[in-house]
C-alpha positions as CSV (number, residue, x, y, z in Angstrom):
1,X,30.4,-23.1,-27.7
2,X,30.6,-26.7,-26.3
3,X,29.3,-29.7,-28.5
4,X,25.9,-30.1,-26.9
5,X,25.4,-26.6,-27.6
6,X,26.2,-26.8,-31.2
7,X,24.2,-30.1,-31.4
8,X,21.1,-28.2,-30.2
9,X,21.8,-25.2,-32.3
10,X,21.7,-27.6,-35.2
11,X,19.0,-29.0,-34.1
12,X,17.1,-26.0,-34.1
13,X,18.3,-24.7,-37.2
14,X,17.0,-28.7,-38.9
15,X,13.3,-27.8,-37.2
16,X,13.6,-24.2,-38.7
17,X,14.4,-25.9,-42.3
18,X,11.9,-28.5,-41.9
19,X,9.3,-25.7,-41.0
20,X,9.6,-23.2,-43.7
21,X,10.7,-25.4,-46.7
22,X,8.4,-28.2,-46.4
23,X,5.6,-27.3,-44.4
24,X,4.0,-24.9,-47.2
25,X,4.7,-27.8,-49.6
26,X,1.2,-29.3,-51.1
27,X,1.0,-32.9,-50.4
28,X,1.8,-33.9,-54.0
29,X,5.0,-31.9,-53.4
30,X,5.9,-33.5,-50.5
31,X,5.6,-37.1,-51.8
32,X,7.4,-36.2,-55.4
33,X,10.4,-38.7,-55.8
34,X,12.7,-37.7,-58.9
35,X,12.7,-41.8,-59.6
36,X,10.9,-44.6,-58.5
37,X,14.0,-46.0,-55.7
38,X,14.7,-42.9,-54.6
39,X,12.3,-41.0,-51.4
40,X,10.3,-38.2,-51.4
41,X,10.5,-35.3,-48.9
42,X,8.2,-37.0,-46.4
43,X,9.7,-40.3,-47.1
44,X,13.2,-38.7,-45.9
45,X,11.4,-37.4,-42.8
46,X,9.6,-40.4,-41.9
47,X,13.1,-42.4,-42.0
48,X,13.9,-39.9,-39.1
49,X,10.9,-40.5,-37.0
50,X,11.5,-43.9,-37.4
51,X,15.1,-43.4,-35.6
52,X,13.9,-41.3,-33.0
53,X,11.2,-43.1,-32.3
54,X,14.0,-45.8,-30.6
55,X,16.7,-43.2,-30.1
56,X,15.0,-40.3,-28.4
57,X,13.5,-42.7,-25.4
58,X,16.5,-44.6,-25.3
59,X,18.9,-41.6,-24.9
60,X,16.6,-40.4,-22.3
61,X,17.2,-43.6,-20.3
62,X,20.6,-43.3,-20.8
63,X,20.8,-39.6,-19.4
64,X,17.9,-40.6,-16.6
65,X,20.7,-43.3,-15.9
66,X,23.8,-41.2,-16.0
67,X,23.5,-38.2,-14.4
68,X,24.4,-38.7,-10.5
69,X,28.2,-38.1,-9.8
70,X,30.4,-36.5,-11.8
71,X,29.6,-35.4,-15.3
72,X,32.2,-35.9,-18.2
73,X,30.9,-32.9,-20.8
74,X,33.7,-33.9,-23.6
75,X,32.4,-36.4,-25.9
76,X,35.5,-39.0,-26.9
77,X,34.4,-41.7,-29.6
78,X,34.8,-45.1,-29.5
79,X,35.3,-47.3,-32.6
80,X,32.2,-48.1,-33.5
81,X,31.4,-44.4,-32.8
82,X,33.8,-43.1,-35.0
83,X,32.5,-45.5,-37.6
84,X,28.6,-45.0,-37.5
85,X,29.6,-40.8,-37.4
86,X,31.3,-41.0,-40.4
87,X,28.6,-43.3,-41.9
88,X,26.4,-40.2,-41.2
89,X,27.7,-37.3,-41.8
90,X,25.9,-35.1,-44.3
91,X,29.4,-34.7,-45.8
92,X,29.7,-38.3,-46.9
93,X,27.5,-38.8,-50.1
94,X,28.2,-42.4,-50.8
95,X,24.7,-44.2,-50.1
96,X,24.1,-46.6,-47.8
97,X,21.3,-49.6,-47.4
98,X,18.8,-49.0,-44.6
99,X,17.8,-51.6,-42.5
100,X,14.4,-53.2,-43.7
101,X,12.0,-51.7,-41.0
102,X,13.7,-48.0,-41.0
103,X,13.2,-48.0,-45.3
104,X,9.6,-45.7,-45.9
105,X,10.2,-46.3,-49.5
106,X,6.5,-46.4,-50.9
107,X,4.9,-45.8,-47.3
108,X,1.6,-43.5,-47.5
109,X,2.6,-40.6,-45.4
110,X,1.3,-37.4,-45.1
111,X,1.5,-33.9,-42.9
112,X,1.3,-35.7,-39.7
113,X,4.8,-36.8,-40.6
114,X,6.6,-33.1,-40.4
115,X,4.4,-32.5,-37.5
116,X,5.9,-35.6,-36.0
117,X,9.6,-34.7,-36.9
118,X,9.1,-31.6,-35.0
119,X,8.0,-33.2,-31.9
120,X,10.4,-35.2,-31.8
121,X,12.8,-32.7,-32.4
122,X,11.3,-30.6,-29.6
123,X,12.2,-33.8,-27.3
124,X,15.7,-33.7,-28.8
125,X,16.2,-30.4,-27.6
126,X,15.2,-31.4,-24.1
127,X,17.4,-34.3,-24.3
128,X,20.1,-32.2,-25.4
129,X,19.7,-29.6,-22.4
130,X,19.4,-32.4,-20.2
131,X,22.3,-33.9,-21.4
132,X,24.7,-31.1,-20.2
133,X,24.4,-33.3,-16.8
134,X,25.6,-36.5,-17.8
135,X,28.5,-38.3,-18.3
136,X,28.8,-38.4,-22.0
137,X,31.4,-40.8,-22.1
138,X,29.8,-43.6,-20.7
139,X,28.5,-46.5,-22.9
140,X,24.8,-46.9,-22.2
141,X,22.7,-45.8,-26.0
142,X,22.0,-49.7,-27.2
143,X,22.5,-49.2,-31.0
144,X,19.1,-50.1,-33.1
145,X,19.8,-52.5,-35.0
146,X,22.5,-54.5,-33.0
147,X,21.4,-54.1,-29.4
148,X,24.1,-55.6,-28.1
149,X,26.5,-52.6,-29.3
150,X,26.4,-50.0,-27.5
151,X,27.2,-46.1,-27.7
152,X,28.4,-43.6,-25.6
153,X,25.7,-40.9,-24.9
154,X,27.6,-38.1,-26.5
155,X,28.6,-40.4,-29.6
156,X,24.7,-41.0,-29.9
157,X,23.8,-37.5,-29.7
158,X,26.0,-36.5,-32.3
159,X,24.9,-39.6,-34.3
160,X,21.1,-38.7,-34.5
161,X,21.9,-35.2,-34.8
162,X,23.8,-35.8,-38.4
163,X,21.6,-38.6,-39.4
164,X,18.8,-35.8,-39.1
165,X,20.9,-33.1,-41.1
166,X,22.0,-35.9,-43.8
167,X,18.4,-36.5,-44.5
168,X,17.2,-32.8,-44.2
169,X,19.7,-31.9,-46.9
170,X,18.3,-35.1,-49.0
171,X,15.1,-33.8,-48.4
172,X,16.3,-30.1,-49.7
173,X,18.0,-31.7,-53.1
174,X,14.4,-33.4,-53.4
175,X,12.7,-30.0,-53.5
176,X,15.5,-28.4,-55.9
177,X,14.5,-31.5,-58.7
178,X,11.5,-30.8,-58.1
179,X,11.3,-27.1,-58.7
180,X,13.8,-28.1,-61.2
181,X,11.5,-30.5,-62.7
182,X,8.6,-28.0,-62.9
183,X,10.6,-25.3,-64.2
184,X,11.1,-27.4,-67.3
């Protein structure tokens, strides 16, 4: 199985999470945090439609832009690839600050926000599929909150793909305090 494959099988497997932990959820449920800093299982899923809302058009660009000639199907990692992966992955449990405007904390979501995760992860998918024509090596993915940076394609795809499953996990230890919680 190449990368793009297993990103999209991820992918799939995240939507499949998000569809039959969370969706059945109650609304009160959905929005419990187990303290007042912390997010709640929408708040977790609206931090990732925030992200795709820039990442999924601008990876679309990118591929729209990069897929004539010769494709390179190999993803390689640049510095500031390697750094933002390892930032990400679900693996790595030290917290980190989110930018301002990508923090939900306190936001007033409700279902439209799963329903919105799986669109967008539906356009993922495509992306990902679409992807197997381009040349994933070249820099073209402006990164959101420093424009100027850029990544690679296939450094970006592998990015939002881990963001997502670092956050679905957060989302899942969410749900365990608070079945944990009730149980008490």
């Amino acid at each position: 199985m190449n990368t793009l494959e297993s990103l999209a099988q991820t992918a799939r497997s995240l939507s499949q999470t998000v569809s039959t932990e969370f969706a059945p959820l109650d609304l009160s449920a959905l929005n419990f945090k187990a303290a007042p800093g912390s997010w709640s299982i929408l708040e977790c899923l609206e931090h990732l439609n925030r992200y795709s809302r820039y990442y999924n058009p601008a990876l679309a660009k990118a591929i729209e832009s990069n897929t004539a000639g010769a494709s390179m199907q190999r993803i390689s990692y640049s510095w500031l690839g390697k750094k933002s992966l390892e930032m990400v992955r679900p693996q790595n449990m030290k917290k980190h600050k989110t930018v301002k405007h990508m923090n939900p904390n306190n936001s007033n979501l409700g279902r439209g926000t799963i329903e919105e995760f799986l669109q967008h992860q539906t356009e993922l998918l495509h992306l990902l599929q679409r992807a197997g024509k381009a040349d994933l090596h070249k820099k073209a993915v402006p990164v959101e909150f420093f424009r100027l940076l850029k990544l690679r394609i296939g450094e970006a795809l592998e990015f939002v793909v881990l963001h997502e499953e670092r956050h679905v996990q957060q989302a899942l230890r969410v749900k365990a305090q608070l079945a944990k919680q009730a149980a008490a």
